[in-house]
RODO-2510 file (C-alpha; in nm, 4 decimals, decimal comma):
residues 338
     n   res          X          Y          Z
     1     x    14,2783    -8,1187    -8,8996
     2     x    14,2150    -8,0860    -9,2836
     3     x    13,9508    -8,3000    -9,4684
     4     x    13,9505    -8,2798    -9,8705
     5     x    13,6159    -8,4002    -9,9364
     6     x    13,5508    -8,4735   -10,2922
     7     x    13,2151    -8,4702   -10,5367
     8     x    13,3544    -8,4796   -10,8735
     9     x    12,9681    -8,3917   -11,0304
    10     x    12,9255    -8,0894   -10,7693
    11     x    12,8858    -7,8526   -11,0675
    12     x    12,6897    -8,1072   -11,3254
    13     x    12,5082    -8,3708   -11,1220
    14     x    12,3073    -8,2369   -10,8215
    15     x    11,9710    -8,3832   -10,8446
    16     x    12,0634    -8,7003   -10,6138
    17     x    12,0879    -8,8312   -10,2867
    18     x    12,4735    -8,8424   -10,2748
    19     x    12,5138    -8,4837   -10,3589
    20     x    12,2484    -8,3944   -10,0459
    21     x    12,5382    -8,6270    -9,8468
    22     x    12,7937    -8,4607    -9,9650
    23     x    12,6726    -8,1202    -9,8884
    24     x    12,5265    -8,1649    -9,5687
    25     x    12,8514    -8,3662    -9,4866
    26     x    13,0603    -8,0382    -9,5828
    27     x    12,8130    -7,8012    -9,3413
    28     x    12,8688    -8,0927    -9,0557
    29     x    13,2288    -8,1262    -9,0535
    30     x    13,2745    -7,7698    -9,0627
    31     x    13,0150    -7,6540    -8,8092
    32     x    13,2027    -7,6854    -8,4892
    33     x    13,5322    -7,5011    -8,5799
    34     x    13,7453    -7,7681    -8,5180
    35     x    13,7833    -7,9522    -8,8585
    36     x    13,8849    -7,7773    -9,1562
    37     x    13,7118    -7,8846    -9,4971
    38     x    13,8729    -7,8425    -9,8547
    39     x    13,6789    -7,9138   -10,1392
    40     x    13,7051    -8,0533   -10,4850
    41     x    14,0896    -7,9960   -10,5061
    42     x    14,0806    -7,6475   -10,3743
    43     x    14,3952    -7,7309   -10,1876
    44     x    14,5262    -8,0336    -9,9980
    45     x    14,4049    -8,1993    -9,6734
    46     x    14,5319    -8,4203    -9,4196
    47     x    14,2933    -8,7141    -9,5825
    48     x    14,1544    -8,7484    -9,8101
    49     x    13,7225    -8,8584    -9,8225
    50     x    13,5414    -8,8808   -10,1491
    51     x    13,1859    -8,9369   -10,2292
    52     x    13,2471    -9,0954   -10,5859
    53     x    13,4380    -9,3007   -10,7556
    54     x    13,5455    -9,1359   -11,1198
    55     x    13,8630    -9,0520   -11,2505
    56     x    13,9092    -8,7720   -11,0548
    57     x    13,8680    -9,0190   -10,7424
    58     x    14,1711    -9,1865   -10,8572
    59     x    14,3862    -8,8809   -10,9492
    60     x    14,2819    -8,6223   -10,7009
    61     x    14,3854    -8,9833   -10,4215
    62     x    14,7265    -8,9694   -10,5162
    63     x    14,9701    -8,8778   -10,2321
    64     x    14,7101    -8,9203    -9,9913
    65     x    14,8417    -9,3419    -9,9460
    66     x    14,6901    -9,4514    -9,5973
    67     x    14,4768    -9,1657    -9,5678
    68     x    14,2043    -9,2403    -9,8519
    69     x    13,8403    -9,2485    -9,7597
    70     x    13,5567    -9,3852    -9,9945
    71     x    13,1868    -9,3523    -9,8806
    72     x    13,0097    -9,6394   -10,0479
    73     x    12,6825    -9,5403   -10,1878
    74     x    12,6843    -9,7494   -10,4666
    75     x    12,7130   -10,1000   -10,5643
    76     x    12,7296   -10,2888   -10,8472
    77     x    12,3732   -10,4046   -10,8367
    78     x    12,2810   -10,0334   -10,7901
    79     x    12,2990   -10,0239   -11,1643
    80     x    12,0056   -10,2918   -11,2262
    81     x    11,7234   -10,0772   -11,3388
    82     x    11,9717    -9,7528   -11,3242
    83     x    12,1605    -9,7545   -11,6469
    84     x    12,0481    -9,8503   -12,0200
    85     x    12,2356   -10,2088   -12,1147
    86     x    12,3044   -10,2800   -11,7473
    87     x    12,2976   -10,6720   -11,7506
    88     x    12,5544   -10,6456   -12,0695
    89     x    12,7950   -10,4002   -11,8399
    90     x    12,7804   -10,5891   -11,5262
    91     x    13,1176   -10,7963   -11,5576
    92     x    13,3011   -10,4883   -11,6305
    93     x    13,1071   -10,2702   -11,3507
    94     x    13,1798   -10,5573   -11,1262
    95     x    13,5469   -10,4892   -11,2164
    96     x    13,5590   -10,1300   -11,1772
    97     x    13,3918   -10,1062   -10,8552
    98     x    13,6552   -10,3955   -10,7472
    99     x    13,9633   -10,1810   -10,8355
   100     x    13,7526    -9,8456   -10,6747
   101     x    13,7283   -10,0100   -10,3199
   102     x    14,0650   -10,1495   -10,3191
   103     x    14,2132    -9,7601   -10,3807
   104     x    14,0561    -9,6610   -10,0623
   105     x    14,2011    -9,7704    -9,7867
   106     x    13,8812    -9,7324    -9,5598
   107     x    13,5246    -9,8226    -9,7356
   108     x    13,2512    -9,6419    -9,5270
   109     x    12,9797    -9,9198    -9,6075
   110     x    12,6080    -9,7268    -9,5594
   111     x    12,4162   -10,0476    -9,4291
   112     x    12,5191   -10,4173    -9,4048
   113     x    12,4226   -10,5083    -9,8238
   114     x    12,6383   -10,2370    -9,9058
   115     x    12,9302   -10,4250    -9,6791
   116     x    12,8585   -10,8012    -9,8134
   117     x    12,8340   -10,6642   -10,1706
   118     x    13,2185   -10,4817   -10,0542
   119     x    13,3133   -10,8420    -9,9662
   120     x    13,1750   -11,0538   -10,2348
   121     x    13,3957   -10,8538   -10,4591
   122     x    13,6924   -10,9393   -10,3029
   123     x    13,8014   -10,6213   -10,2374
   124     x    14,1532   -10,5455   -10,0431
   125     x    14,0315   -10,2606    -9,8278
   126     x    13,8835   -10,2311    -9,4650
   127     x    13,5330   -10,1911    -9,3486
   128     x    13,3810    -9,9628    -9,1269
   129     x    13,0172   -10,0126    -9,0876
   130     x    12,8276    -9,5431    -9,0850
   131     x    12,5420    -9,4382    -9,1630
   132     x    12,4230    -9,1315    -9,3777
   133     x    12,3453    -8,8318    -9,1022
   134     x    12,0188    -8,7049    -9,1260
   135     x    12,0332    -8,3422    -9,0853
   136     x    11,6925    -8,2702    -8,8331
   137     x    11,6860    -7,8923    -8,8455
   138     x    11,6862    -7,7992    -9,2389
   139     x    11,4347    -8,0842    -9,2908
   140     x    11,2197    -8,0033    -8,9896
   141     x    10,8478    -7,8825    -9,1207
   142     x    10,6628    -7,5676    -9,0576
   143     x    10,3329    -7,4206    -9,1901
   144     x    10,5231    -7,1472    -9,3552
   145     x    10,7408    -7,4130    -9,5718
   146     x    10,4022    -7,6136    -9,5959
   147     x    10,2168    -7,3055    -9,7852
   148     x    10,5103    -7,1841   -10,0049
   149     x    10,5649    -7,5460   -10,0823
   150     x    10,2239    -7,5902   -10,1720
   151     x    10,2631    -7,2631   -10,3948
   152     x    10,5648    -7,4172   -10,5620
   153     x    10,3784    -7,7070   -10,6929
   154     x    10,0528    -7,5128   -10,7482
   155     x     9,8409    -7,7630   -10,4633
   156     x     9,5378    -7,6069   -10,2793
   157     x     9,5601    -7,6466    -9,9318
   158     x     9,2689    -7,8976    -9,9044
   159     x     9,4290    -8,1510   -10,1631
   160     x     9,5873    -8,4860   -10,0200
   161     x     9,9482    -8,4593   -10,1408
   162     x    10,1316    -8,7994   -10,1774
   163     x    10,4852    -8,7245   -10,2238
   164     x    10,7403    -8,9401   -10,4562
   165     x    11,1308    -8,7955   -10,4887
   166     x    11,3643    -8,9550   -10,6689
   167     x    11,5498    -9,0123   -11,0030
   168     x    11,2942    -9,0940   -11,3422
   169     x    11,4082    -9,4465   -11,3558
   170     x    11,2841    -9,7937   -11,3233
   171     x    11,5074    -9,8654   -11,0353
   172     x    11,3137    -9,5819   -10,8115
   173     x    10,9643    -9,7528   -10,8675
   174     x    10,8298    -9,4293   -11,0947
   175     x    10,5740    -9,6762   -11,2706
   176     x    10,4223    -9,8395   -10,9762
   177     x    10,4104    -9,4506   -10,7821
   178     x    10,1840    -9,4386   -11,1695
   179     x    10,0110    -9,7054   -11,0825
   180     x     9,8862    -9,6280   -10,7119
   181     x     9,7930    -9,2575   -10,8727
   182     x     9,5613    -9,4440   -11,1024
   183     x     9,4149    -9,6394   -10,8447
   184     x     9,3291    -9,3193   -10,6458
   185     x     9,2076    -9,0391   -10,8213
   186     x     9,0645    -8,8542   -10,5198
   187     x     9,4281    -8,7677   -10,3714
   188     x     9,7382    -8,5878   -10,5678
   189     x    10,0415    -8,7196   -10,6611
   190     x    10,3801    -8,5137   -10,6948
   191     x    10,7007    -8,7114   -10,7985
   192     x    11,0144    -8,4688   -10,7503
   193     x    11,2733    -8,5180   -10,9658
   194     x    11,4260    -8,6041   -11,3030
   195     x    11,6902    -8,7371   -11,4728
   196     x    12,0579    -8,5671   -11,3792
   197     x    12,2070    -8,8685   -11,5781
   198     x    12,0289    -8,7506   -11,8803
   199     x    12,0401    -9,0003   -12,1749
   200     x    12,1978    -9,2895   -11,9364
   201     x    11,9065    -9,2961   -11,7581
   202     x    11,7656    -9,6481   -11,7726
   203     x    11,4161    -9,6275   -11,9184
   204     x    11,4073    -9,3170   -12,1045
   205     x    11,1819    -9,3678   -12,3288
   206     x    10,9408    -9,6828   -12,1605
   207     x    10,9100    -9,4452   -11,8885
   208     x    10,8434    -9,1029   -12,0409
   209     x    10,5441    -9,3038   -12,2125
   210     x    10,4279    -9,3521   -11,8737
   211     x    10,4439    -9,0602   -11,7675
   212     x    10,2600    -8,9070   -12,0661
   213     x     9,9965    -9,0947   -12,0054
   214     x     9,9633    -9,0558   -11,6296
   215     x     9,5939    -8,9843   -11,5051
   216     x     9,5578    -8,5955   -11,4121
   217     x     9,6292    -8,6202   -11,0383
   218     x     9,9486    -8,6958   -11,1121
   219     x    10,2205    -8,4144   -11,1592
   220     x    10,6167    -8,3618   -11,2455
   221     x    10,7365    -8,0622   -11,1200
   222     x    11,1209    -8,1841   -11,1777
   223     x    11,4190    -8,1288   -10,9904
   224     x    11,4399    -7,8506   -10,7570
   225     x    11,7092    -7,7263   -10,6186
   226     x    11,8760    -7,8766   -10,2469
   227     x    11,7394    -7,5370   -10,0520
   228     x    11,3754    -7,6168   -10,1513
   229     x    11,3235    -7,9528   -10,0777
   230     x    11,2102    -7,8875    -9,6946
   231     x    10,9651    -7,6954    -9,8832
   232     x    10,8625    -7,9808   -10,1061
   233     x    10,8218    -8,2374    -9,8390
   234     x    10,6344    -7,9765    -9,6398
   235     x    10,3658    -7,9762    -9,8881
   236     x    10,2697    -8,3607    -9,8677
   237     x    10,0806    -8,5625    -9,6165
   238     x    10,2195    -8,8747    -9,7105
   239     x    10,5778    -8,9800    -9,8648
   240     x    10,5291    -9,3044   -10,0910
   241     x    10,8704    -9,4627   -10,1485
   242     x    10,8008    -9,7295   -10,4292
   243     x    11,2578    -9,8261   -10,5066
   244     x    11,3480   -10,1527   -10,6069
   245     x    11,6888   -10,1356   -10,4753
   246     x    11,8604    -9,8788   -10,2158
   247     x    12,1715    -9,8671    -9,9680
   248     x    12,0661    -9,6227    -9,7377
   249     x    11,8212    -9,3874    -9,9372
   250     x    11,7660    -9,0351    -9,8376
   251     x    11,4591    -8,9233    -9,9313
   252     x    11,2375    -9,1273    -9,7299
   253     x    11,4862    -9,0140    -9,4347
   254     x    11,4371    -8,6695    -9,5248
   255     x    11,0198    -8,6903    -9,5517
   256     x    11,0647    -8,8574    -9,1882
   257     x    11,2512    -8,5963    -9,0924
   258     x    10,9965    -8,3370    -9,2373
   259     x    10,7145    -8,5233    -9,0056
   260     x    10,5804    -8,7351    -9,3084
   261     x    10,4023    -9,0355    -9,2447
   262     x    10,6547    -9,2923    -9,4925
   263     x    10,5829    -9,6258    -9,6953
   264     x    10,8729    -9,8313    -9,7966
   265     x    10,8421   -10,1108   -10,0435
   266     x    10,9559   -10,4247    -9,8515
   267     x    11,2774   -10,4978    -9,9540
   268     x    11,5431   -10,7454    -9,7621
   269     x    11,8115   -10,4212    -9,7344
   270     x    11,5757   -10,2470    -9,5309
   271     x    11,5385   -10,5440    -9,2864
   272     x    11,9074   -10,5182    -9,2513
   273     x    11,9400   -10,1743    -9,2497
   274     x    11,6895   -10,0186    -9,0429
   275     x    11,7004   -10,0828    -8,6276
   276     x    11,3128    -9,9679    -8,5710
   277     x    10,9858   -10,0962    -8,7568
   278     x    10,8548    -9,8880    -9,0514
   279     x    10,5261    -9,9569    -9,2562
   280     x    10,5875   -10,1761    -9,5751
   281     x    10,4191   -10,2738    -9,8922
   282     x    10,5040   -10,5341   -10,1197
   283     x    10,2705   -10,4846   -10,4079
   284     x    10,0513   -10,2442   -10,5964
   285     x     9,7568   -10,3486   -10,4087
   286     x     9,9305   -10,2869   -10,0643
   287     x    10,0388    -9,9840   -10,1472
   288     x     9,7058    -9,8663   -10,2540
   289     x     9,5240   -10,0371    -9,9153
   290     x     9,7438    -9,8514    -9,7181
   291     x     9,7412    -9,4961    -9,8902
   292     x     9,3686    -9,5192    -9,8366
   293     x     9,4004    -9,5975    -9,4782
   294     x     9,6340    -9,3283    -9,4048
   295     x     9,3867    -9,0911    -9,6165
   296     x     9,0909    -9,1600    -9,3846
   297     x     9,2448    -9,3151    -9,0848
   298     x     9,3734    -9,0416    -8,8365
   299     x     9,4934    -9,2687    -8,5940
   300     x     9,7075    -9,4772    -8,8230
   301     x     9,8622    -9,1613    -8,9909
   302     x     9,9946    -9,0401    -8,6471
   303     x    10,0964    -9,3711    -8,5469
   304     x    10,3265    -9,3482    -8,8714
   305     x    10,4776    -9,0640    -8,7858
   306     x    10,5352    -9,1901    -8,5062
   307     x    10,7418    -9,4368    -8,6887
   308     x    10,9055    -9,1966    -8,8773
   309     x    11,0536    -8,9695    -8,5498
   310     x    11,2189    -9,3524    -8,4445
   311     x    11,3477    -9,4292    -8,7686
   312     x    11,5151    -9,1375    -8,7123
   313     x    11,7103    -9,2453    -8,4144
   314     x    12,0328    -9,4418    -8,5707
   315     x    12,0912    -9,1140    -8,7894
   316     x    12,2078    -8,9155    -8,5269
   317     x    12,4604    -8,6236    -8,6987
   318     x    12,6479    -8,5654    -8,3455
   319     x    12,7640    -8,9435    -8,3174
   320     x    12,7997    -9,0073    -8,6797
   321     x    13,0432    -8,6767    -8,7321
   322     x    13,2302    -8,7966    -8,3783
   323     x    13,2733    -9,1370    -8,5550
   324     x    13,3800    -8,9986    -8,8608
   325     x    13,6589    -8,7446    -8,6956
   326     x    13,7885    -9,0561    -8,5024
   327     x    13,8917    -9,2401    -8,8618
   328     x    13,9871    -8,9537    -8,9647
   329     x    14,2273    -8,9237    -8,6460
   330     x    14,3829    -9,2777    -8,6563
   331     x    14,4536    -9,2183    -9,0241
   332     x    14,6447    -8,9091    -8,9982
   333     x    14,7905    -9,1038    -8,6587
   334     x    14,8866    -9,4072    -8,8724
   335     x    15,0293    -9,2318    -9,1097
   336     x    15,2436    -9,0007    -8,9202
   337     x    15,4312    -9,3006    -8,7287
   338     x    15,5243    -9,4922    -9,0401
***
């Protein structure tokens, strides 16, 4: 079998959590021999499976009727707190991502708000509930990745690295990661990442304010690229994930997977999303309380990551790519007998 797998930014837009997806996705389809991957239009596939939702989504879908795949990782209320003018654009984004659904004729919805926010639009396509795979291997942590991470972002080893990754934008919680730095001047605080969208980035200027500003333990390195992440998350001791709004976010996924001790904000998508407990915050304050704890309280870190490893669980690549190959099956099977 032949899957065209599309990411119509691959060459522009790579500092995000869909382009990690669509990556890893490519390396996990291909790695057993038995699935064929063509990407970005470099040829034609039995179906067709894209990871966004552009023009090229809609052109490069033509002739593949019955066999089109969409991977949801975005929904129109991903753009509160994403885009300048958002609350001005949301009837017509509303629209668009109606008409984007509807192409496909399988939605892959991430996590059950990305299906109900599917349905509320009304859209004419069918639902199949996947998760993102979580790749355990490249993310796994070593002291060698700790040290050359740590080397990257100019850290001595006997700092206290709390770790933020994600797009410079309101949506990601950038100025409350600010305000827990301020709070706690004995620890060091790295947020990875920028802003691939560059001048659509919601915030721009509100938040580069911020950021000039920002108390000294605080740092920016910027994007880096996919291969030295594990090396990034290798460097922390703690992965602070401060968002507003996800699907099924990556990053703290990833610092899980790198044997990071993880704090979500607590937000209802997560209760719907996530099959074993995680720590939560759902203020400033909390946050703060429980950075400090996990600073000073050995016990509590470990039980954390302990947390992490079962978060980990419902990720599994093997049954997620076995999933995957069966939809693409009955597709092509579908197809084939009309």
């Amino acid at each position: 079998m032949k899957v065209h797998l599309v990411y119509e930014m691959a060459k522009v837009v790579k500092g995000n959590g869909v382009y990690t997806v669509f990556v890893q996705m490519v390396e996990l389809l291909g790695k057993k021999g038995d699935i064929e991957v063509v990407v970005n239009g470099e040829g034609r596939g039995d179906v067709f499976h894209s990871h966004t939702y552009g023009m090229l989504y809609f052109l490069r879908g033509i002739g593949y009727k019955g066999r089109r795949i969409l991977t949801v990782h975005v929904i129109p209320d991903s753009a509160r707190g994403s885009i300048p003018g958002w609350q001005l654009l949301m009837p017509f984004i509303r629209f668009y991502f109606r008409l984007v659904y509807s192409y496909a004729d399988v939605c892959i919805a991430l996590s059950p708000m990305v299906e109900q926010a599917i349905r509320d639009l009304h859209a004419k396509t069918r639902i199949v509930k996947m998760y993102n795979p979580v790749p355990l291997e490249f993310w796994k942590s070593s002291d060698e990745k700790r040290k050359a991470g740590r080397e990257k972002l100019g850290l001595a080893e006997e700092d206290f690295v709390v770790l933020g990754v994600g797009q410079l934008e309101g949506r990601k919680g950038v100025e409350d990661f600010l305000d827990v730095a301020a709070a706690i001047p004995e620890a060091k605080f790295v947020w990875a990442g920028g802003r691939p969208f560059g001048a659509l980035t919601e915030g721009l200027i509100r938040i580069h304010d911020r950021i000039a500003d920002a108390t000294p333990n605080v740092s920016f390195p910027g994007m880096f690229e996919l291969d030295d992440m594990p090396l990034i998350y290798s460097a922390a001791d703690l992965f602070l994930f401060p968002s507003n709004q996800e699907n099924c976010p990556m990053a703290p996924l990833e610092a899980a997977a790198s044997g990071l001790p993880v704090i979500f904000k607590d937000l209802p998508e997560y209760r719907l999303l996530y099959e074993h407990p995680y720590l939560l915050a759902s203020t400033t304050d909390e946050f703060i309380h429980l950075v400090r704890k996990l600073m000073t309280d050995n016990e509590f870190r470990e039980d954390d990551r302990q947390l992490s490893i079962h978060l980990l669980e419902q990720f599994d690549e093997d049954k997620i790519r076995a999933k995957l190959i069966g939809i693409y099956t009955e597709l092509c099977q579908k197809s084939a007998d009309k």
